[in-house]
C-alpha positions, 0 to 999 in steps of 0.5 A, spaced: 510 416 751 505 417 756 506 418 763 501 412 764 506 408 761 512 411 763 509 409 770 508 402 768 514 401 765 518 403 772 513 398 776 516 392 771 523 394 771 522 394 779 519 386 779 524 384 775 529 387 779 525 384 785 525 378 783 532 377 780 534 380 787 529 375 791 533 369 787 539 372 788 539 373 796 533 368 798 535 363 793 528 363 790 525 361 785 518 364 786 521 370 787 525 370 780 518 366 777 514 372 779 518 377 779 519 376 772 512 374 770 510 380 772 515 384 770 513 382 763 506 383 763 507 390 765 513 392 761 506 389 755 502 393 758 507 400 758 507 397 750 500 397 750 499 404 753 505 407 749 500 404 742 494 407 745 491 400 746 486 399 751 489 393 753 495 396 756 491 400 761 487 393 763 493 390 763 497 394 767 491 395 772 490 388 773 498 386 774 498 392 778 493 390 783 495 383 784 502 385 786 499 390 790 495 385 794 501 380 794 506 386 798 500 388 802 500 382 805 506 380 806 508 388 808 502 386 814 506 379 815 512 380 815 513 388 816 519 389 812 520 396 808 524 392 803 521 389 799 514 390 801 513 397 803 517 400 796 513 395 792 507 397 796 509 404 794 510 403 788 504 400 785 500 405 789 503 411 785 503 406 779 495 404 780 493 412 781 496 414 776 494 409 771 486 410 774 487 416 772 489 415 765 494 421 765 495 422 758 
């Protein structure tokens, strides 16, 4: 398994978590329904990279940079660490290492 897909696979496991968290805390539901649609859509996209396909890295770069806005701007609204600021981290390692195609 290559350490593009390793990273994805990490980032989809944490917005499930995330999600499920959210639900579990706050109640919401968007949180279980976005956390979870992301989370797989990351975790096909780890498939992807593990299968060499090229649709796992845009995949993974694409569901990764929407979750990287959505956090940065709740990171600025709300200046809570958790969850924004680790999902912020997260996916900065996640997209840095998924531009760099580390094979």
């Amino acid at each position: 398994m290559t350490v593009a897909a390793i990273a994805a696979l990490l980032y989809g496991v944490l917005a499930l978590a995330g999600g499920w968290m959210g639900y579990q805390q706050a109640g919401s539901k968007v949180s279980l329904i976005s956390g979870t649609l992301t989370g797989i859509l990351l975790l096909l996209a780890s498939l992807g990279l593990w299968q060499g396909q090229g649709w796992g890295l845009w995949l993974g770069i694409a569901v990764t940079v929407l979750l990287l806005i959505t956090f940065v701007v709740r990171l600025i609204k709300t200046r809570k660490v958790m969850p924004a600021g680790l999902m912020v981290t997260a996916g900065i390692v996640t997209l840095i290492v998924l531009l760099t195609g580390v094979a």
